[in-house]
DOVOLUM-766738 format. One record per residue: residue in three letters; y, x, z of N, C-alpha, C in turn. Coordinates in steps of 0.05 Angstrom, whole numbers, plus 5000, padded with zeros to 4 digits. Example, Ala and Ser with C-alpha at 12.3 -4.5 7.8 and 13.67 -1.06 7.14 Angstrom:
BEGIN
ALA488652645156491052465156493452645156/SER495552575142497952735143500152585157/
This chain:
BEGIN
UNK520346031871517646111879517746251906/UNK519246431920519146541936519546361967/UNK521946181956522745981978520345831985/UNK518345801965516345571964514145721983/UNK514746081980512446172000512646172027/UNK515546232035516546232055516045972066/UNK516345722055515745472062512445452078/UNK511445592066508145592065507845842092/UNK508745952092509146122123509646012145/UNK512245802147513645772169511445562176/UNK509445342163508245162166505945302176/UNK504345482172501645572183503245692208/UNK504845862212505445942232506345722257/UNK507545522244508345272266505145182279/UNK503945182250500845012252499145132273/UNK500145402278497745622296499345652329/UNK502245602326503645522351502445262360/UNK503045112351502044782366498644802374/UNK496944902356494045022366493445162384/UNK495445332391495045572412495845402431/UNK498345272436498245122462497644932476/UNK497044822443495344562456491944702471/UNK490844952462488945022470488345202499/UNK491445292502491845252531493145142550/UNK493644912539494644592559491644582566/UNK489844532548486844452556484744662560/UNK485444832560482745082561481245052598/UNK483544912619482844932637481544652642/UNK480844472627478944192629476044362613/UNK476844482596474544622579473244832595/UNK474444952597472945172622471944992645/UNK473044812660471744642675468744532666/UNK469144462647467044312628464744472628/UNK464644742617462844912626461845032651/UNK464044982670462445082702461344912709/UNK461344642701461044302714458344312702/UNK457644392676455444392661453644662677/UNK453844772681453245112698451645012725/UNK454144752731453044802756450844452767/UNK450244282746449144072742446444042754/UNK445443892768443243922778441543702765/UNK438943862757437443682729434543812738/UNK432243732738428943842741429344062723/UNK431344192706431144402689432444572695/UNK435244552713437044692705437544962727/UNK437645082722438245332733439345322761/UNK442345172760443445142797441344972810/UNK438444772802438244652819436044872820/UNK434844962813432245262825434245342842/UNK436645402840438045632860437945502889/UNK438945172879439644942904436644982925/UNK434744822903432644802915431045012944/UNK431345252926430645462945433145682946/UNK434045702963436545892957436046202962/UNK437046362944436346712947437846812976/UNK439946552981441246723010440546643032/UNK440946793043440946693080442246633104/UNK442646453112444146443134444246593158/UNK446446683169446046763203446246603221/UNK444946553236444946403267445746583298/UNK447846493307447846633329447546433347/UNK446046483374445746223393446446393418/UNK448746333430449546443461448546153482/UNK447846363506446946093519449146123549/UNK448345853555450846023582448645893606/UNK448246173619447046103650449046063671/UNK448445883688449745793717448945933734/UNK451646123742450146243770450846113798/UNK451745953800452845793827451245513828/UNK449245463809447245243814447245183841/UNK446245183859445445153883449245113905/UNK449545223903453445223913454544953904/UNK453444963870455044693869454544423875/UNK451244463865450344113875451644083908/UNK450544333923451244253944453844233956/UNK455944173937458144203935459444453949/UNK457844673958459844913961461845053946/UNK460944923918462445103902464644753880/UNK466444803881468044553868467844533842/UNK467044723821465944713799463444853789/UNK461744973776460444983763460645303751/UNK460045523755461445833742458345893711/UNK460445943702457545933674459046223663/UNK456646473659457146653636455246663610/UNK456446733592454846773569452246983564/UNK450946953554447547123551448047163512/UNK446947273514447447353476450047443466/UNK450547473431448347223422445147373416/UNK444047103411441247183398441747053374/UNK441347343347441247253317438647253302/UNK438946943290436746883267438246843246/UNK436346953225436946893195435446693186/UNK435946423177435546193160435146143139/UNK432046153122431746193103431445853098/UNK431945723076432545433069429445403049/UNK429345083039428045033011428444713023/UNK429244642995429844252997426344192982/UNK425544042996422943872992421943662995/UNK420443472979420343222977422943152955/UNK423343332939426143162915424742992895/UNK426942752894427242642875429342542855/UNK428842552828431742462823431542172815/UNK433542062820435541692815435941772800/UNK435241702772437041712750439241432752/UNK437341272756440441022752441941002773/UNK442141172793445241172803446241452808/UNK444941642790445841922790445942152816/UNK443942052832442942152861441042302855/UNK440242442882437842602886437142542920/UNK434542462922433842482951431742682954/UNK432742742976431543022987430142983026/UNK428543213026428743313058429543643058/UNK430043783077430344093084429244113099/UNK427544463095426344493110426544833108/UNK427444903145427745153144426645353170/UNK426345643166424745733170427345993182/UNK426646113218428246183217426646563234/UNK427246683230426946913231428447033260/UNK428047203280428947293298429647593276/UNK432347713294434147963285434648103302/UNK432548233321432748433339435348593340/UNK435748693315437748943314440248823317/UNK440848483311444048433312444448273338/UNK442048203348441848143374443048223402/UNK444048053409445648313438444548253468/UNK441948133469440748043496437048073480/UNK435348033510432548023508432647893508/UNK430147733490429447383503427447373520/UNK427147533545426247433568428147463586/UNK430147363573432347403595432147153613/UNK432547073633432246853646434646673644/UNK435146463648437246303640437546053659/UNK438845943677439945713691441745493682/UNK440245263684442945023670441744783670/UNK442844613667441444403675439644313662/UNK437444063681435644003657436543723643/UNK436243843618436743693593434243403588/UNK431943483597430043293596429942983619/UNK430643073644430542913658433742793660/UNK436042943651438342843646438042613633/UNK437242643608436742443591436042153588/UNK433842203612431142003620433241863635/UNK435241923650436241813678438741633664/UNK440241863641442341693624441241453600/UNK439241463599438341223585438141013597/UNK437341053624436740723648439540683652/UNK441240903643445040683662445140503665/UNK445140363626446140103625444439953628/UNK441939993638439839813642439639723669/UNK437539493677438239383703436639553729/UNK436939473747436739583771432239623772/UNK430939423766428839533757428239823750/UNK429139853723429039943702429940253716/UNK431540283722432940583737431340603758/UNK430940353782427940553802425840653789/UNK425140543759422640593753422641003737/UNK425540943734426141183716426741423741/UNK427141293762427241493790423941543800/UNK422641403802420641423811418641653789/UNK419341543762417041713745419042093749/UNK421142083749422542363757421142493778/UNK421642373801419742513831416942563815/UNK416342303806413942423803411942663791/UNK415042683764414342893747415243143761/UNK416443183783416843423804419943463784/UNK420943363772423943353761426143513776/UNK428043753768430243683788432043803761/UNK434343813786436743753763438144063748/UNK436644263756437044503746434544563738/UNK434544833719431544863711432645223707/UNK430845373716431745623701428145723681/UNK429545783657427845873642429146123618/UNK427246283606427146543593428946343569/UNK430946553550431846523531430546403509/UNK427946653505426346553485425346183485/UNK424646153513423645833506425645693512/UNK428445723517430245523505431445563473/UNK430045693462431745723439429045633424/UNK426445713420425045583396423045583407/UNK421345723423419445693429418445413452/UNK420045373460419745133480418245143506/UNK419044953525416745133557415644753554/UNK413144783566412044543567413444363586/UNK412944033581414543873603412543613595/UNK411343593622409843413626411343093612/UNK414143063627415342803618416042753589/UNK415242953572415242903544413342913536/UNK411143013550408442883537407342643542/UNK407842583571407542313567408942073554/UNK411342093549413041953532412041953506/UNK411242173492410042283467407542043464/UNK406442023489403041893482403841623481/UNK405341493495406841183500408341193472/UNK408941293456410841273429408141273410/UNK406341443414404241393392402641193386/UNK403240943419400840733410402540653392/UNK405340563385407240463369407640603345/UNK405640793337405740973311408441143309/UNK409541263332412041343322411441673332/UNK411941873314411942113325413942243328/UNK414842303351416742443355416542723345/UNK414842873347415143133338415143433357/UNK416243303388416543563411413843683414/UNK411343623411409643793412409343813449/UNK411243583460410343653494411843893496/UNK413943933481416144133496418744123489/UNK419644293501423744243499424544563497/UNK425944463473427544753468429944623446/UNK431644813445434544673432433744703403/UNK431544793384431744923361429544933353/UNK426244863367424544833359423144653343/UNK423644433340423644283320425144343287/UNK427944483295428344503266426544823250/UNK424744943259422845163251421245093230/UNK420845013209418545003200418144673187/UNK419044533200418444203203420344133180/UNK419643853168421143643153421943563155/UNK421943473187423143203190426343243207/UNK426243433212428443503238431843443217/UNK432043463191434443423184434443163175/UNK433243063177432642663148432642743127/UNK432242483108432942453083435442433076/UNK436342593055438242553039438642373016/UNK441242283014440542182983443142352975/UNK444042492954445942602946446542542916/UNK449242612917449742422884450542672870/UNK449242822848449442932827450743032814/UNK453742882815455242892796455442822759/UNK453042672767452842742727454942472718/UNK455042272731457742072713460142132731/UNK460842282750463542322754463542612774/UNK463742772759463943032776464443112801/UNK467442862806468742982840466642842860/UNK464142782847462442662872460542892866/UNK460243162856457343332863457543462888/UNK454343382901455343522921454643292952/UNK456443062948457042832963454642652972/UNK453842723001452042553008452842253013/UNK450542133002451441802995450141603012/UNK447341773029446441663055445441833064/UNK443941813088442242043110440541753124/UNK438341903122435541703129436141353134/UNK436841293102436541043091438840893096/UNK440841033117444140863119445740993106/UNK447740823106450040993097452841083111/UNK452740913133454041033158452441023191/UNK453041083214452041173232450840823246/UNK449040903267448140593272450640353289/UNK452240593308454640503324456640393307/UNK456240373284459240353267458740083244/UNK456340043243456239783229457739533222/UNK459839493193462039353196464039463193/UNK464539703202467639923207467540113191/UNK469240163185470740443164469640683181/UNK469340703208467740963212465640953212/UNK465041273215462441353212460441303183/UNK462141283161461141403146459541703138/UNK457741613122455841933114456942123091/UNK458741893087459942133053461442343066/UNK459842583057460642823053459443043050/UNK460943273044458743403030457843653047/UNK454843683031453443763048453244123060/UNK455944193048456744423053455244693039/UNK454044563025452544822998453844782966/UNK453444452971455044482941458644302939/UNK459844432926462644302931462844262898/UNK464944022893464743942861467044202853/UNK468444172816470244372823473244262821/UNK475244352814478444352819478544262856/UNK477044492871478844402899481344382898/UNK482544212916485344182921486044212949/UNK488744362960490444362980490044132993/UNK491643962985491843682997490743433005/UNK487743613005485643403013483543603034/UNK482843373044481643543066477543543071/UNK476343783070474543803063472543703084/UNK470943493078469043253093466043413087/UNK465343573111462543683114461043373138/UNK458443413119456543213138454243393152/UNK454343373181452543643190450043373200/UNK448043453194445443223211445443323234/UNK446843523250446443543280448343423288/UNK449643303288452043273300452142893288/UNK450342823263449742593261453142473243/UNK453842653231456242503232458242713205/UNK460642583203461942753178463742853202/UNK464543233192466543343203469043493189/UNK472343463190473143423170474443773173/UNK474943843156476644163153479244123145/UNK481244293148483844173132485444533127/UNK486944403097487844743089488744903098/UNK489045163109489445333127492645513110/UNK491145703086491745873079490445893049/UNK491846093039491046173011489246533021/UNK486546673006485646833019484946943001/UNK483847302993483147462974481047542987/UNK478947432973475847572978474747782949/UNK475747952954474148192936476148142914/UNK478647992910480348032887479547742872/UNK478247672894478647312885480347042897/UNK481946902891483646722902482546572913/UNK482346432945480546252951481746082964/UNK481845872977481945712999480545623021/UNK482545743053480845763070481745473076/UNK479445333092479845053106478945093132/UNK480345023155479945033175478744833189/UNK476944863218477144503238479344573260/UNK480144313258482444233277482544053294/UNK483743953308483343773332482443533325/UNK482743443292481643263285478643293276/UNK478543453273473943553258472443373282/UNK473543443309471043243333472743133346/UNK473842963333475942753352473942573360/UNK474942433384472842293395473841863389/UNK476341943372477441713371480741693388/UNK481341803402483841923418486141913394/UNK486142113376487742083358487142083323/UNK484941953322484841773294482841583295/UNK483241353311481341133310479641033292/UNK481540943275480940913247477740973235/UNK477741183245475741503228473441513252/UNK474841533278472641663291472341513317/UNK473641213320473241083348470140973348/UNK469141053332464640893335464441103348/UNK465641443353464141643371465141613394/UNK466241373408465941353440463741223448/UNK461641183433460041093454459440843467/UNK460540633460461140313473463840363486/UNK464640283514466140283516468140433535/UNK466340703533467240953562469041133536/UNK471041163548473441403529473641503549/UNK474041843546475242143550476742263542/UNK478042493543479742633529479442703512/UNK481042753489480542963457478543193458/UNK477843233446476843533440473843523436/UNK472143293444469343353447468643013435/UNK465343083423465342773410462542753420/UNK461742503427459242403434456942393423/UNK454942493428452542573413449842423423/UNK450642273444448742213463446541963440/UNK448441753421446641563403444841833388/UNK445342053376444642203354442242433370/UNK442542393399441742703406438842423433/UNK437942183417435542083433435441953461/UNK439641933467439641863485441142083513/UNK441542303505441442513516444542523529/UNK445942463546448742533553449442783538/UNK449942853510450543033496452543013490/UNK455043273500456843213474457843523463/UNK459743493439460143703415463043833428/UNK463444013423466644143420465844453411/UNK468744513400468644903397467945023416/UNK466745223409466145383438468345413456/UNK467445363468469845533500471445243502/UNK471045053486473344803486474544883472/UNK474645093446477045063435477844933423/UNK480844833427482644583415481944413431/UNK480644333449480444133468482444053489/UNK482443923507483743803524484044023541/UNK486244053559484844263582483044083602/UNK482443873605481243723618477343823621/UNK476744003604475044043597474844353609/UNK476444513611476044773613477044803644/UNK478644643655478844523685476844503704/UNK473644413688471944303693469844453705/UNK470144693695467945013691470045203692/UNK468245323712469245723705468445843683/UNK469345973672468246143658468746143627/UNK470445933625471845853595473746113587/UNK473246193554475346343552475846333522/UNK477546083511477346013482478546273463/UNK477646263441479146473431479246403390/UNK481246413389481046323356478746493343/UNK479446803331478046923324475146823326/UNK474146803345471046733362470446503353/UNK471746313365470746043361471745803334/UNK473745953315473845683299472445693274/UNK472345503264470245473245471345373219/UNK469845483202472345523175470545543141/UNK472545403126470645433102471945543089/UNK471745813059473445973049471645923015/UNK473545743004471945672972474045702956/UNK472645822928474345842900474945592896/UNK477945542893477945222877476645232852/UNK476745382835476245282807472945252794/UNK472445362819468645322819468145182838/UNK469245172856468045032885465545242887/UNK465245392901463645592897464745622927/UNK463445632945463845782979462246172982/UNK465246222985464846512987463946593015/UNK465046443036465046433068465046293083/UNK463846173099463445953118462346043149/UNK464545913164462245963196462745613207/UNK461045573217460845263236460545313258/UNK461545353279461745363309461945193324/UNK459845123340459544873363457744893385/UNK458944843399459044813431457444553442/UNK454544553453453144303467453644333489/UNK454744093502455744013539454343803542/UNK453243833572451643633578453543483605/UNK454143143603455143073624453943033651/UNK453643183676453043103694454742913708/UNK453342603720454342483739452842323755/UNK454642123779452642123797450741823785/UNK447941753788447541453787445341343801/UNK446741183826447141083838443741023849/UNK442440943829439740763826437740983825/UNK438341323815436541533802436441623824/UNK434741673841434641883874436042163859/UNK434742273842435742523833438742573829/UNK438742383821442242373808444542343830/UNK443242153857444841953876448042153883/UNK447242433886449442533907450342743883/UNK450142743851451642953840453642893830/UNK455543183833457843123822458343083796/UNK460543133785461443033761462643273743/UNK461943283727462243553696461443523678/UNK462243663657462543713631461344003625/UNK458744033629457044373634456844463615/UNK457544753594456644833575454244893578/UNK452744833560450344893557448745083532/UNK450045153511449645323487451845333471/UNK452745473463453945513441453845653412/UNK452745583386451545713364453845723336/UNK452645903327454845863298452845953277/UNK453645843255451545843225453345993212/UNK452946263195454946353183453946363151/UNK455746413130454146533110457346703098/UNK455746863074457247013065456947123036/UNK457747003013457647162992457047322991/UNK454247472981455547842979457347942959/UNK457748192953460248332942459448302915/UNK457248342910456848422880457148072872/UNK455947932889456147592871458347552863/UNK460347562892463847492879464547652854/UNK464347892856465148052836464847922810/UNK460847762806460147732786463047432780/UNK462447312797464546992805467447192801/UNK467947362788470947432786471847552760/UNK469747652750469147702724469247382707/UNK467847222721467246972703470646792703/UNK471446862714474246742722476146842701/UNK475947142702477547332684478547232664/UNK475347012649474846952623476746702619/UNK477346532643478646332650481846352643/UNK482246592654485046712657485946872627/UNK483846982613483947032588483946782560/UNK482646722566482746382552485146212558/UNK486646132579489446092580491646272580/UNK492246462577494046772562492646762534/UNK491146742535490746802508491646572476/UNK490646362488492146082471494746032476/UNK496446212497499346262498500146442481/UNK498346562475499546912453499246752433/UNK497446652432496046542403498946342389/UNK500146212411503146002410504746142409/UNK505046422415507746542409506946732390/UNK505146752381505047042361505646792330/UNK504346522328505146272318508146192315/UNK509146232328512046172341514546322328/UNK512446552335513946912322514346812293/UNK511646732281511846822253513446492236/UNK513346292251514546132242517646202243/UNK518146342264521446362273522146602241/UNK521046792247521646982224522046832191/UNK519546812197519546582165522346412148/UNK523146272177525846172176528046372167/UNK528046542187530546742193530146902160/UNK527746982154527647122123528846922101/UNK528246632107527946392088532046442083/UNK532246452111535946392112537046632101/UNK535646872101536847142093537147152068/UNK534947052055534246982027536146922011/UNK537046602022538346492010541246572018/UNK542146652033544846792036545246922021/UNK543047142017543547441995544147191965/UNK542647131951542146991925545546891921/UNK546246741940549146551942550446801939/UNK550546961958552747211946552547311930/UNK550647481911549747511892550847361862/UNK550747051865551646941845554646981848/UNK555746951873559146921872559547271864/UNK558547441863560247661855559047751827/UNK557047591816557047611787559447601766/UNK560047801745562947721732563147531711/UNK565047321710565747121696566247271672/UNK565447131651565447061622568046941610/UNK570446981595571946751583572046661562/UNK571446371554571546351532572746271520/UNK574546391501576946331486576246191467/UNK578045931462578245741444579545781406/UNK578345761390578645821368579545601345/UNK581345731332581645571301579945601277/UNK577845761283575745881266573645601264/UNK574445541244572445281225569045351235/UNK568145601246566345601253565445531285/UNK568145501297568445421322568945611342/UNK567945651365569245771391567246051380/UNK567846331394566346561390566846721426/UNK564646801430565446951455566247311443/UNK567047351465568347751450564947791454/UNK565248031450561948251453563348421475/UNK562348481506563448681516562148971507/UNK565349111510564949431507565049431479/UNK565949261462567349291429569049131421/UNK570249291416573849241415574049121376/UNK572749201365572349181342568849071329/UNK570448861302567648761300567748781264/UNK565748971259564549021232563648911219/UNK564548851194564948681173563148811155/
């Protein structure tokens, strides 16, 4: 009976070891299961109210850089171009996605954004009547659109310039290059010639780098984004931007794809060894991050992802990916990517501020460059196990190409550069108390796998003992019998047969 209990021990205890670890081999697909479910976007569910309108806010800083040698340089007194920085000037970006709908049959959601941005006096480090010098961006535009066109076509685009009193510098107040906008005759007339064709552009007959995205719908496109609900590592993943699914230059080719995500929601189990694909609508295009470092935000484990020479390659060193951002068939150096299809035509192009990571070919170009990591790189810092972004900054740099053409009177005798013209960064930031709450919820993560480990060795314990008692058991019993004392039984002539003695009587009474 006892052996039989011991039997019945070592088996529940084995039974509660194999449970415990099988429950933390899997506790971390299970705990997944529940953040995946947490974080599901449904007309009901909780993350998509948060998505939709979000409680946080973004920071905007916008530095602008004025030219003080304008005049020196056209006239070639001066051999480059001297630019210092003005700001920054900070806005806070309040978001809301509008116009949603959900795909159920292919597990999408299309959307527009629309955001609303606030001036921040106090973090501000300039007035915005500050005055500001640099080129103009409007008639730049007008003049780089006739290039490739024929000799017609560029007197006619020279002629409407004079006429609009055009020149190739413009100095104006901070405030109306940043949202408010200064009027420009040559966009209203363009504006009225686009409306017999039903198309609205939206400038309102003015130019400013940021006034259109204030308030308006239309300034980011449509989204279509995929959900995650039949395969998780796609929540998050934009699957087109206003009705394509890669860029118009790339039609046929592996670049310029739109998948990527849209930098609010990330699916979860990030990984090291993949590299994180943000799709920005300014920039018209996917930009890629790659792993930096491991990082402690408030006593949380995160992963920072950095941009690197590859985020705005222009095609230089990964064709593959990024040769649709030259543009037809003019290539430059690394560091800066073409914006000019995405930015209406505009000789626009992208890099880090100051050029950073760029060519020096670029900072050769201008005075006044002074790259600096700290300052200018741009970085994403997310929990793998939530995909949850604790920290993010995006930093980018608009250059406008001045050169000479040939056919534009305006243009005939300028030189040639690569001009900074703004540089902005979008920041955001967890606050303290959220992570905290995001570290607490983790705890439970970390408790739930330790804990179906205890649960396998406290199982483990009691099966091992069970044994070790089972073997003690039966050792004792075995010795026990061997030092029991033998009996002898003496063989008899007694017709009644064999008799054993009686111990401790020597005599037997008759």
């Amino acid at each position: 009976m006892p052996c039989s209990k011991i039997y019945c021990v070592t088996v529940v205890g084995a039974v509660v070891a194999v449970a415990g670890a099988i429950f933390a081999l899997f506790w971390g697909d299970i705990f997944d299961a529940v953040i995946v479910k947490e974080k599901s976007l449904t007309p009901t569910s909780k993350a998509f109210k948060l998505w939709k309108r979000p409680p946080f806010q973004a920071q905007w800083q916008m530095t602008l850089f004025n030219c003080t040698n304008a005049v020196d340089f056209l006239e070639n007194r001066a051999r480059r171009p001297k630019v210092v920085e003005v700001g920054p000037y900070t806005f806070t970006e309040s978001s809301e996605k509008i116009e949603v709908r959900f795909n159920t049959k292919n597990s999408t959601v299309s959307f527009r954004k629309r955001t609303m941005f606030a001036w921040d006096e106090d973090q501000s480090q300039a007035l915005p009547e500050e005055p500001i010098t640099n080129l103009n961006m409007v008639a730049l535009a007008a003049a780089n659109r006739g290039r490739y066109s024929g000799y017609t076509m560029q007197r006619g685009i020279s002629f409407t310039l004079f006429s609009f009193g055009q020149k190739v510098f413009v100095t104006k107040t901070a405030a109306e290059l940043l949202f408010d906008g200064y009027p420009e005759p040559l966009i209203k007339g363009l504006e009225d010639v686009m409306s017999f064709i039903g198309e609205d552009m939206g400038l309102d007959g003015r130019f400013s780098w940021f006034h259109t995205l204030n308030g308006t719908k239309k300034a980011y496109g449509y989204f279509n984004m995929d959900t995650g609900s039949d395969d998780s590592s796609q929540y998050g993943l934009v699957r087109a931007w206003n009705y394509r699914l890669q860029s118009t230059n790339a039609d046929g080719t592996a670049c310029g794809k739109y998948q990527g995500f849209t930098g609010e929601l990330f699916p979860t189990k990030i990984r090291k060894d993949r590299v994180l694909r943000i799709f920005t609508p300014e920039a018209c295009r996917v930009l890629t991050f790659e792993f930096e470092q491991e990082v402690d935000v408030y006593g949380v484990r995160a992963f920072r992802f950095v941009g690197t020479a590859r985020t705005l390659d222009n095609g230089s060193a990964y064709p593959a990916e990024t040769g649709c951002y030259t543009a037809g068939s003019e290539s430059f150096p690394a560091g800066v990517m073409n914006l000019t299809e995405c930015r209406m035509g505009a000789p626009a192009f992208a890099s880090f501020p100051h050029f950073y990571l760029a060519d020096p070919f670029y900072r050769g170009q201008v005075e006044g460059m002074r790259p600096d990591r700290e300052r200018h790189q741009s970085f994403f810092v997310v929990e793998p196990i939530s995909g949850i972004v604790l920290n993010a900054t995006i930093a980018i740099q608009i250059n406008a190409l001045l050169r000479p053409s040939s056919n534009v009177a305006l243009y005939q005798d300028s030189p040639t550069a690569y001009v900074p013209m703004i540089w902005f960064s979008k920041r955001f930031q967890l606050a303290e108390e959220d992570v905290l709450k995001l570290k607490a919820q983790l705890q439970v993560s970390e408790l739930g796998y330790f804990g179906g480990f205890a649960v396998a060795a406290a199982g483990a314990l009691i099966a091992l003992a069970s044994v070790v008692m089972g073997l003690i058991f039966k050792n004792t019993l075995r010795r026990q019998q061997k030092e029991r004392p033998t009996t002898l039984v003496v063989p008899s002539k007694d017709p009644r047969g064999d008799y054993q003695p009686v111990e401790g009587q020597d005599k037997i009474k008759v």
